[in-house]
C-alpha positions as CSV (number, residue, x, y, z in Angstrom):
1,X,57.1,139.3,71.8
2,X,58.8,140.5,74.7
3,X,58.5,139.5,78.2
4,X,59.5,141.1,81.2
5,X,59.6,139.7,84.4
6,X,59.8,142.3,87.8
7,X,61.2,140.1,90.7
8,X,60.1,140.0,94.2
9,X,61.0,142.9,96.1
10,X,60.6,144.7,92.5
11,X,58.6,147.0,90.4
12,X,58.6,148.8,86.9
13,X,57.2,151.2,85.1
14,X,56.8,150.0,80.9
15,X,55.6,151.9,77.8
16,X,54.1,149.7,75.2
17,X,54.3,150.6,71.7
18,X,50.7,151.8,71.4
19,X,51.9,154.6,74.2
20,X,49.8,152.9,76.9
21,X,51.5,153.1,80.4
22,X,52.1,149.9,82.5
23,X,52.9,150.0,86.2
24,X,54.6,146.3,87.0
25,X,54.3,144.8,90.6
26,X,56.2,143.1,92.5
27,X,57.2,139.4,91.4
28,X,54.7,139.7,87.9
29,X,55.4,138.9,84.0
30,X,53.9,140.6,81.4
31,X,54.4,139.2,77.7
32,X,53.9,141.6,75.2
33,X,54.9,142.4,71.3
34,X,57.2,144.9,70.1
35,X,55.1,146.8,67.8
36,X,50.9,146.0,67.7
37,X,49.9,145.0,64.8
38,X,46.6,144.2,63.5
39,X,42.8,144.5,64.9
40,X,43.9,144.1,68.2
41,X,46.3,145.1,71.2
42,X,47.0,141.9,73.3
43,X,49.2,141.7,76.4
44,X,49.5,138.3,78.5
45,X,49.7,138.9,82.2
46,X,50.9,137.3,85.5
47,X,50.9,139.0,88.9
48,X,49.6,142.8,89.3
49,X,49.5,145.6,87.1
50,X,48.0,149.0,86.4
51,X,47.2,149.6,83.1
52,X,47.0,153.4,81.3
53,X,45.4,152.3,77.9
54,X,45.7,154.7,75.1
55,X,42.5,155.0,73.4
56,X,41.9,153.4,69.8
57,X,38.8,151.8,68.5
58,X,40.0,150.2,65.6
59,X,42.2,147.8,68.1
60,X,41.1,147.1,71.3
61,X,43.3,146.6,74.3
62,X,43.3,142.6,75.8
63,X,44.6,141.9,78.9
64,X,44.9,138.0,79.3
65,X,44.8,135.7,82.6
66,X,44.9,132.4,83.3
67,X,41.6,133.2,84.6
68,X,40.4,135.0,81.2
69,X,40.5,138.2,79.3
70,X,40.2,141.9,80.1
71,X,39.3,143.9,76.5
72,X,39.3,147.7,76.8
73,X,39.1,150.5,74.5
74,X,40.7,153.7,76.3
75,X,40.6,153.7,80.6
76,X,42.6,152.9,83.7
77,X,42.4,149.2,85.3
78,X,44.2,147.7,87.9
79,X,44.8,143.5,87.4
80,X,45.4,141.4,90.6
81,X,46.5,137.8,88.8
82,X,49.2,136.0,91.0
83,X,49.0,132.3,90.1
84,X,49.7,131.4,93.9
85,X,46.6,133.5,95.2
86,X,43.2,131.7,94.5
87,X,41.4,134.5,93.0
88,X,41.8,137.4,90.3
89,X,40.8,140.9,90.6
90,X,40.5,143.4,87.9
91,X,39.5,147.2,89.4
92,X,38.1,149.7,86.8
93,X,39.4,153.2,87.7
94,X,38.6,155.5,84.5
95,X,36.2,154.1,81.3
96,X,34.5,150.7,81.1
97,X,36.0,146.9,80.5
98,X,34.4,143.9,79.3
99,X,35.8,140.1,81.1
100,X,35.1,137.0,79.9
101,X,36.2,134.1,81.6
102,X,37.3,130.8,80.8
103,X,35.5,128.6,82.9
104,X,32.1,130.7,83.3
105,X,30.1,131.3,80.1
106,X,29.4,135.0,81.3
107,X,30.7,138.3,80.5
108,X,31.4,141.1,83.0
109,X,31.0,144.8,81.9
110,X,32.7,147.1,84.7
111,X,31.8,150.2,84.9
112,X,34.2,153.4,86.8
113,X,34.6,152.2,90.6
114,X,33.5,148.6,90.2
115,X,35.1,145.4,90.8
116,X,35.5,141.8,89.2
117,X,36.6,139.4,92.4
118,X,36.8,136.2,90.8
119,X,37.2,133.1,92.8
120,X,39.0,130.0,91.4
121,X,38.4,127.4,93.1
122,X,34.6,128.0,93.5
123,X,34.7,129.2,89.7
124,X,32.3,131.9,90.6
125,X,32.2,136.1,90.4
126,X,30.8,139.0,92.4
127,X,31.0,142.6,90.8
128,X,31.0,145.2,93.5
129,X,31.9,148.9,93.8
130,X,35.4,149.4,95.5
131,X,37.4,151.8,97.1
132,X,39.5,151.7,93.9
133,X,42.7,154.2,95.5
134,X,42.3,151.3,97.9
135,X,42.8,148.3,95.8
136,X,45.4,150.7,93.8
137,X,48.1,151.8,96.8
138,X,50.8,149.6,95.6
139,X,51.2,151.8,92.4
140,X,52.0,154.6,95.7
141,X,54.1,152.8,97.6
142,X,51.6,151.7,100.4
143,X,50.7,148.5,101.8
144,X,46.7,148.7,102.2
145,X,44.6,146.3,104.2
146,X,41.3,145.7,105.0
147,X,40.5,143.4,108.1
148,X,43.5,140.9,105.9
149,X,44.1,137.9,107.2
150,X,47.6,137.4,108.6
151,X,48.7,134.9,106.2
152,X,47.3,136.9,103.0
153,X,48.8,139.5,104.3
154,X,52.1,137.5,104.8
155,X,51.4,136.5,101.0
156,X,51.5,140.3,99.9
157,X,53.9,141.7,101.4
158,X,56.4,138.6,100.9
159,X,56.9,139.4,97.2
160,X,57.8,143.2,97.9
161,X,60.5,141.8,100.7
162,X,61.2,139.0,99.2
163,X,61.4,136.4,101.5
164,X,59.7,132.5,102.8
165,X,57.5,132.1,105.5
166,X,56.4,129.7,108.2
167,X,53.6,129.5,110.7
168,X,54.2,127.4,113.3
169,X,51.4,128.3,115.9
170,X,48.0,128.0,113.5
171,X,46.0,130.4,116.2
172,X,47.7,133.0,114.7
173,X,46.4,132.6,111.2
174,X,42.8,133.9,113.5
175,X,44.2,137.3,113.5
176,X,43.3,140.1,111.2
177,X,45.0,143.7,110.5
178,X,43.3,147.1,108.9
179,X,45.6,150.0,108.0
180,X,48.4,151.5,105.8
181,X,52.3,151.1,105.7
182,X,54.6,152.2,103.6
183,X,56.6,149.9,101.2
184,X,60.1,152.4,102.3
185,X,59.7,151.2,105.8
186,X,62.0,148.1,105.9
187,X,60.9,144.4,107.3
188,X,61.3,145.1,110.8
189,X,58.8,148.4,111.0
190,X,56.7,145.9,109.4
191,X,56.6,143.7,112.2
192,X,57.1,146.0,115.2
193,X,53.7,147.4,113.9
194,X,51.9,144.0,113.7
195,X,53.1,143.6,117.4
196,X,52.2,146.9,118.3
197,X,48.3,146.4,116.8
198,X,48.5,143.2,119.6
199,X,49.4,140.4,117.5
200,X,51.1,137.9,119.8
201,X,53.9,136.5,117.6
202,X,57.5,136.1,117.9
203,X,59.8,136.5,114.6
204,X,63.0,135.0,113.7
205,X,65.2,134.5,110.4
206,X,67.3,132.5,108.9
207,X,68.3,131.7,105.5
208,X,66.0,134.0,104.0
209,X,62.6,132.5,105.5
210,X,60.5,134.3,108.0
211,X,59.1,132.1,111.2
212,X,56.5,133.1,113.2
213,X,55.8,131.6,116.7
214,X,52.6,132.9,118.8
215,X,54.2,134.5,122.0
């Protein structure tokens, strides 16, 4: 096996063996063999990813979690598996996936458009149907948020600048932001733009870690 590991502030595009495409994100692992071999195509993930999967129905494609697995035939998925976040996605874009989880004696079968939000701690899952270029912008370059919370927010876009942060003021974690940015834009666009949408913070840096202060 190989493993490659995309640091924060990172991201990769892989081709596996079988000729299925792999878009890394930002601050993710992926363990995978050289060659397949076998009945079966298995990849161990941590972090994000955007799977192509070339088709083959003699070997199935298996995406493992520490959540579960992901098995596939031939389609497009997006994984959302950060070990610090306490919940995995996994966004069906093209074909069908089946998930079967390690604490919930259930499987999941996706269909085009649909989405497996599973929550950790509660050990519990919702399918719904998704706005999949939504939950997919990263593979583009763009940030995109839906009415996110400041500190998941803070959580996301930390890996792809790569840096620590504190809150001091906890009314700020109350404050929510919808929209786009682009991952070009440096740090600084990042914040004049959450300041400009009227969250009242004040930013400073030092050794690497961000602190915010509420104005």
């Amino acid at each position: 096996y190989n493993t490659l590991v995309v640091p924060r502030g990172g991201e990769y595009e892989l081709l596996l063996a079988d000729g299925t495409r792999v878009w890394m994100n930002s601050d993710s692992h992926l363990k995978y063999p050289i060659m397949f071999a076998g009945d079966k195509r298995e990849v161990i993930l941590s972090g994000e990813a955007y799977f192509d999967v070339v088709k083959d129905e003699s070997a199935p494609f298996i995406v493992k979690t520490e959540s579960g697995k992901i098995e596939v035939l031939g389609t497009e998925f997006n994984v959302s598996a950060y070990p610090d976040n306490s919940y995995t996605t996994t966004t069906l874009v093209e074909g069908s996936v089946k998930i079967e989880y390690k604490t919930i004696d259930r499987q999941d079968i996706l269909k085009p458009g649909m989405q497996s939000y599973y929550n950790i701690k509660e050990n519990s899952s919702q399918i719904s149907y998704v706005d999949t270029e939504f939950n997919t912008s990263w593979k583009n370059k763009i940030f995109s948020f839906n009415d996110t919370p400041l500190e998941d927010l803070l959580k996301i876009v930390s890996r792809w600048y790569n840096f620590k942060y504190t809150i001091k003021d906890s009314s700020l974690l109350s404050y929510h932001f919808s929209g786009e940015l682009s991952r070009k834009k440096n740090l600084d666009y990042l914040f004049r733009v959450l300041e400009e949408v009227g969250i009242p913070m004040e930013i400073s840096y030092k050794n690497g870690t961000v602190t915010l202060d509420k104005k």
